[in-house]
C-alpha angles and dihedrals in degrees: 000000000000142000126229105162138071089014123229123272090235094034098253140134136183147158096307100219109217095262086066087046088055098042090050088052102039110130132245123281103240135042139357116324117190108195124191124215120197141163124204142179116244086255092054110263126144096222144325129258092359107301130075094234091096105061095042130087139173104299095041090053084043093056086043099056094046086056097051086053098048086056139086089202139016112205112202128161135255094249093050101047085052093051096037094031111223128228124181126279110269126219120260125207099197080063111038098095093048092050091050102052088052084055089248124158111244100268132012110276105230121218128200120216112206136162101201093031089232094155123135097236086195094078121105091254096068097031100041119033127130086231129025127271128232145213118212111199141145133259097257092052115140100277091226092058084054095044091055089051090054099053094054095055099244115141121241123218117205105211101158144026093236131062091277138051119277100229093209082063106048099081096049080049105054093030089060094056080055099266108129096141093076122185131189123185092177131197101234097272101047094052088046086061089051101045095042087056090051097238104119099095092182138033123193110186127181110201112212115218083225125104117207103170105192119109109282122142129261123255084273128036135178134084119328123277106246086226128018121258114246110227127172126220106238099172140359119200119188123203128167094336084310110120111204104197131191113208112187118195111251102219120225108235093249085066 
């Protein structure tokens, strides 16, 4: 894995073991930090045949797992955990130091966001997991979505008035029940949400040398932003023809 930017001091550049890889993501010290993890074609779709898995490869999984064990929580939506479908996060040793010296619980907790609450709560991701995992809904969600919840001792998150999550919500949530590292790994609609309201302060994108055509969506997908985001490259990493790029928001001065 190389790096391509920004370049070494020295002008160097070797294997990054995944304590370097750690050490190059870590988040930032204060506040909360929503990152974004994504994975595209070369000609710009979010995955193929439905799952992500197709367009990866080693160093993207590797990148992936070295952000899920740098969070406290990894937000993912209700359509992708059913296509991908979504296990809990599993403990790393390699980690577990590091983890414990942030104050962090063993593995990331995830955390579904859903709207009808139409979720089997008998899958291991909701039965096994090493922490618990959450729903994030909003206050008008279908009582017996949240009844079944309920009964399956999953704990539900209210993050907007309406049916859905407000975007603009989900970070103080999560941030008051102690969760300020904040990952999403999508799928394309939910980031869409959190971008458009502005809220994602951070992308990391891995680009497949792989081209699949069809018609799925881009990383991102909703309406179209009235004026485009300003976001600035930090780091480019190359590995066997995959980039693995880091975006950071660049905030207005009103912000």
């Amino acid at each position: 894995m190389r790096r391509l930017f920004p370049p070494t001091a020295d002008g160097t550049d070797g294997e990054w073991d995944l304590l370097e890889l750690a050490d190059a993501y870590a988040y930032p010290a204060d506040g909360s930090w929503l990152r974004a993890n994504m994975v595209s074609s070369a000609d710009g779709a979010a995955h193929h045949g439905g799952r992500s898995k197709p367009l990866s490869g080693p160093a993207d999984m590797r990148v992936f797992g070295v952000l899920r064990a740098l969070a406290d929580v990894v937000i993912v939506g209700a359509e992708t955990v059913r296509e991908e479908r979504y296990r809990p996060a599993r403990r790393r040793e390699e980690f577990a130091e590091r983890r414990r010296a942030g104050g962090q619980t063993t593995v990331p907790a995830i955390a579904v966001v859903s709207a009808s609450l139409h979720l089997d709560f008998s899958l291991p991701l909701f039965t096994e997991p090493v922490v618990p995992t959450l729903v994030l809904t909003g206050a008008a969600a279908p009582r017996a979505g949240l009844a079944a919840a309920a009964e399956a001792g999953v704990q539900v998150v209210t993050a907007g008035e309406g049916s859905g999550v407000d975007p603009r919500r989900l970070k103080p949530e999560l941030a008051a029940r102690g969760f300020t590292r904040l990952l999403t790994e999508g799928g394309p609609r939910l980031l869409g949400q959190l971008a458009s309201a502005g809220v994602v302060d951070e992308l990391c994108l891995t680009t497949s040398p792989r081209i699949t055509v069809g018609t799925a969506p881009r990383v991102m997908s909703g309406p179209e932003s009235g004026v485009p985001q300003e976001f600035e490259l930090t780091g480019v990493l190359e590995d066997s023809g995959f980039l693995l790029s880091r975006y950071r928001r660049v905030r207005q001065s009103a912000e």
